[in-house]
C-alpha positions as a Markdown table, in Angstrom:
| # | Residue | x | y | z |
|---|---|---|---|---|
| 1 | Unk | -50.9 | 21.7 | -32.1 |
| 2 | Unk | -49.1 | 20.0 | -29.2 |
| 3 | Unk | -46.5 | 17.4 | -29.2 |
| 4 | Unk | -49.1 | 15.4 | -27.5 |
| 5 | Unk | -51.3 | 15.5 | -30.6 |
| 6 | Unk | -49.1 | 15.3 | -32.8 |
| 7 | Unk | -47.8 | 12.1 | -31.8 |
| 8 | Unk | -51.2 | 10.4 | -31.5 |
| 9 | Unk | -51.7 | 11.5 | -35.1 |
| 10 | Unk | -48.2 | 10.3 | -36.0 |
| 11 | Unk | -48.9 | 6.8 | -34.1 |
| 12 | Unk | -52.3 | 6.7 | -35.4 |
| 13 | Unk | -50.9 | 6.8 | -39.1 |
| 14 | Unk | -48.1 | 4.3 | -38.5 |
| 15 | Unk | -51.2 | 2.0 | -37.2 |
| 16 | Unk | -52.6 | 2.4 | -40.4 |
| 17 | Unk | -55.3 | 4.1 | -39.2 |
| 18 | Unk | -56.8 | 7.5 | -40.4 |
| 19 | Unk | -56.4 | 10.1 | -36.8 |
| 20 | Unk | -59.8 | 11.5 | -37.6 |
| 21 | Unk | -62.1 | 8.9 | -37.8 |
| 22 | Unk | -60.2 | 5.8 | -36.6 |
| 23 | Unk | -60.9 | 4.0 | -39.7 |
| 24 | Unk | -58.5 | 1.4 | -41.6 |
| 25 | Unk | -56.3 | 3.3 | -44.4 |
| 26 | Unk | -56.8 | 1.9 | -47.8 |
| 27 | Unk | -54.0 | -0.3 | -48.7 |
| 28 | Unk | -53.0 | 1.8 | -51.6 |
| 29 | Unk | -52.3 | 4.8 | -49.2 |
| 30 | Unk | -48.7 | 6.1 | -49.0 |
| 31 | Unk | -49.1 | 6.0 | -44.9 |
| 32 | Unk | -49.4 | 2.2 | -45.5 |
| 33 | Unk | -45.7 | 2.4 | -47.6 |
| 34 | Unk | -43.3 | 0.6 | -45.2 |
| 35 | Unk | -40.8 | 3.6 | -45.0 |
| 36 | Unk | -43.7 | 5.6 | -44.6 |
| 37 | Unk | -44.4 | 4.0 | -41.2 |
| 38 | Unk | -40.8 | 3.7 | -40.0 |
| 39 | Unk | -40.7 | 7.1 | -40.7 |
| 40 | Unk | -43.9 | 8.4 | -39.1 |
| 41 | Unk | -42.5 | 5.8 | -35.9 |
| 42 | Unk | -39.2 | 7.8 | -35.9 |
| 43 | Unk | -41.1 | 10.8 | -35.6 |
| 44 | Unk | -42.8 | 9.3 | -32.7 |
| 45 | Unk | -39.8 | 7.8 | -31.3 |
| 46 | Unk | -38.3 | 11.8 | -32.0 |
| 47 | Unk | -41.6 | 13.5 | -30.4 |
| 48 | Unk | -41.2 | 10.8 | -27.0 |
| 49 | Unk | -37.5 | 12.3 | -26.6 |
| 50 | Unk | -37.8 | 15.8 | -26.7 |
| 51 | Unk | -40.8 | 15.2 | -24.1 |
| 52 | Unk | -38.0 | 13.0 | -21.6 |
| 53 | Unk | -35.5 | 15.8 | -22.6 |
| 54 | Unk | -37.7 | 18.6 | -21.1 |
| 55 | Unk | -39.2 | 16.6 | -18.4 |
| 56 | Unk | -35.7 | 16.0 | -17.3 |
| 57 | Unk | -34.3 | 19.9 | -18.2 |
| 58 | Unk | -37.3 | 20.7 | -15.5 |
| 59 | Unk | -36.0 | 19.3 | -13.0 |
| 60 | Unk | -32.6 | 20.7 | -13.2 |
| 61 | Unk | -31.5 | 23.6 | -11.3 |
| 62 | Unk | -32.2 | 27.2 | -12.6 |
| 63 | Unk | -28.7 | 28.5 | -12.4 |
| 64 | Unk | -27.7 | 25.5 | -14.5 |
| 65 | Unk | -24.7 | 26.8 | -16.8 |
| 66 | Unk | -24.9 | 30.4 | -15.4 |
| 67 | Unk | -21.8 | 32.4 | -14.4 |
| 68 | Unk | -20.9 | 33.0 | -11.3 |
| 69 | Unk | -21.1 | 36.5 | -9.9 |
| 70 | Unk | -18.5 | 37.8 | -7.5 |
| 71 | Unk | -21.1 | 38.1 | -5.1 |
| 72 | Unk | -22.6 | 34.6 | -5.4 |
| 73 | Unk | -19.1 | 33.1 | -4.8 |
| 74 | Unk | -18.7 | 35.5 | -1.4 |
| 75 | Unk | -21.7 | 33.7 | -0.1 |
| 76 | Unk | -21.0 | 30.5 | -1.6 |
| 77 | Unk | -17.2 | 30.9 | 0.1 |
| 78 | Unk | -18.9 | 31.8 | 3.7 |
| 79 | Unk | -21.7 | 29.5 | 3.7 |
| 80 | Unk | -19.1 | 26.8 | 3.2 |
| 81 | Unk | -16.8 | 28.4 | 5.5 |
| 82 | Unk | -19.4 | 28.4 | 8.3 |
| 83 | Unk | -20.2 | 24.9 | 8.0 |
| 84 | Unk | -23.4 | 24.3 | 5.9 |
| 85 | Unk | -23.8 | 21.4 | 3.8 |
| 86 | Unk | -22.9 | 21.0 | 0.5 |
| 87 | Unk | -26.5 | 19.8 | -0.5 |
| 88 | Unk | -27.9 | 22.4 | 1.0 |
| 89 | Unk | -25.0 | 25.4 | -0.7 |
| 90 | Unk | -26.4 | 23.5 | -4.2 |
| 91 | Unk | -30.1 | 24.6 | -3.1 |
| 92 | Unk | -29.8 | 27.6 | -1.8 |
| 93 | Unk | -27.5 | 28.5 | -5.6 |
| 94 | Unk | -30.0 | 26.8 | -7.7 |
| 95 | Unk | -27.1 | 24.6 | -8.8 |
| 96 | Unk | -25.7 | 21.3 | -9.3 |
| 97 | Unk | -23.8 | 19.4 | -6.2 |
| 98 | Unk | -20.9 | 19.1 | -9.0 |
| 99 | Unk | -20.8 | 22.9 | -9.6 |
| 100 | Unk | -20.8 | 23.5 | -6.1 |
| 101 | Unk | -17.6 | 21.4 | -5.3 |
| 102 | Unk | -15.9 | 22.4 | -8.7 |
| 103 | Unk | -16.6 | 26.0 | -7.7 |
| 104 | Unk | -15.2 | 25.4 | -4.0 |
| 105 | Unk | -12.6 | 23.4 | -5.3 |
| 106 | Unk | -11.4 | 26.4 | -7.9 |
| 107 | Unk | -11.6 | 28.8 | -5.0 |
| 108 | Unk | -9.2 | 26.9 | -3.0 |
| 109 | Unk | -11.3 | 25.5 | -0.5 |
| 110 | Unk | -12.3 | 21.9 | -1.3 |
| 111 | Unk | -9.3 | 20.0 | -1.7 |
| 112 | Unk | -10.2 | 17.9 | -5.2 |
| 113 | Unk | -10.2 | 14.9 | -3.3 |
| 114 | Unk | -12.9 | 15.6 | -0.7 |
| 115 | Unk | -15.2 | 15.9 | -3.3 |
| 116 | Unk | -18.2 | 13.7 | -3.8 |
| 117 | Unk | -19.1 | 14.1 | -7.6 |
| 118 | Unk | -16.7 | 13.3 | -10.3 |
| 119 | Unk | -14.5 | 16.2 | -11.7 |
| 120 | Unk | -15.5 | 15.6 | -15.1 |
| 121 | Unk | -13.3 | 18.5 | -16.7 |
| 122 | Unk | -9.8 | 17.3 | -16.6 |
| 123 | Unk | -7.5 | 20.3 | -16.9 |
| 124 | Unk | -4.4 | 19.8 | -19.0 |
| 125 | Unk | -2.2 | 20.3 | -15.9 |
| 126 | Unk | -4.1 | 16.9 | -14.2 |
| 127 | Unk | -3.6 | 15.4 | -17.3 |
| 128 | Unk | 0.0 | 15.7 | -17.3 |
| 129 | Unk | 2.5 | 12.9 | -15.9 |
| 130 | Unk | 5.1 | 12.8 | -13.6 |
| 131 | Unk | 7.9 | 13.4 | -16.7 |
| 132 | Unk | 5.5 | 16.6 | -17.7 |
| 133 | Unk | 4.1 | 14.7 | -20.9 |
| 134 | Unk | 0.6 | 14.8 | -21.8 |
| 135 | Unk | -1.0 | 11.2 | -20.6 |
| 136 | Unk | -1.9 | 10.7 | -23.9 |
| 137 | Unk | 1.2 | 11.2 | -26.2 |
């Protein structure tokens, strides 16, 4: 069974409907219980987002979360060098614009701020004021 059917049968129930035939459940029957269709609706509610969840991991990039070889950062290193955009660098790597600039900006090469995306990894050196204290003591 498919997440698709299941959650037809799932909604169906919470309906008070049997999935089957369509027909009205009898009162008496547990799918009729209150809890019984809050819970069969969280498990449709569950069901829709895994479905957004996948739909949305498709269309990330296929390197997502990968390591970088040696060899991918030589070509990311000259195909910055040589002037190719960064949109274009994030294609050609199957990866994000972000990783593209953090990479670039970890290699020395992208100054942190040129970048276009946020830095959303704040090293504890950043972090750090101008008396050496961590920002947040």
């Amino acid at each position: 069974m498919d997440q698709a059917d299941a959650r037809h049968i799932l909604n169906t129930l919470a309906q008070g409907l049997d999935p089957s035939t369509g027909a009205r459940l009898d009162a008496a029957s547990v799918c009729t219980h209150k809890e019984v269709v809050e819970a069969l609706l969280l498990g449709v509610a569950a069901l829709d987002a895994e479905a957004l969840r996948q739909r949305r991991r498709a269309q990330l990039p296929q390197n997502l979360g990968r390591p970088w070889s040696e060899e991918e950062e030589q070509r990311l290193g000259d195909s910055f060098r040589a002037g190719q955009g960064l949109h274009s660098i994030a294609a050609e790597h199957r990866r994000t614009l972000a990783a593209i600039e953090a990479r670039l900006e970890r290699m020395g090469l992208l100054a942190p701020e040129l970048r276009v995306t946020r830095n959303r990894y704040v090293s504890r050196h950043s972090a750090r004021g101008r008396d050496g204290l961590s920002a947040t003591s």
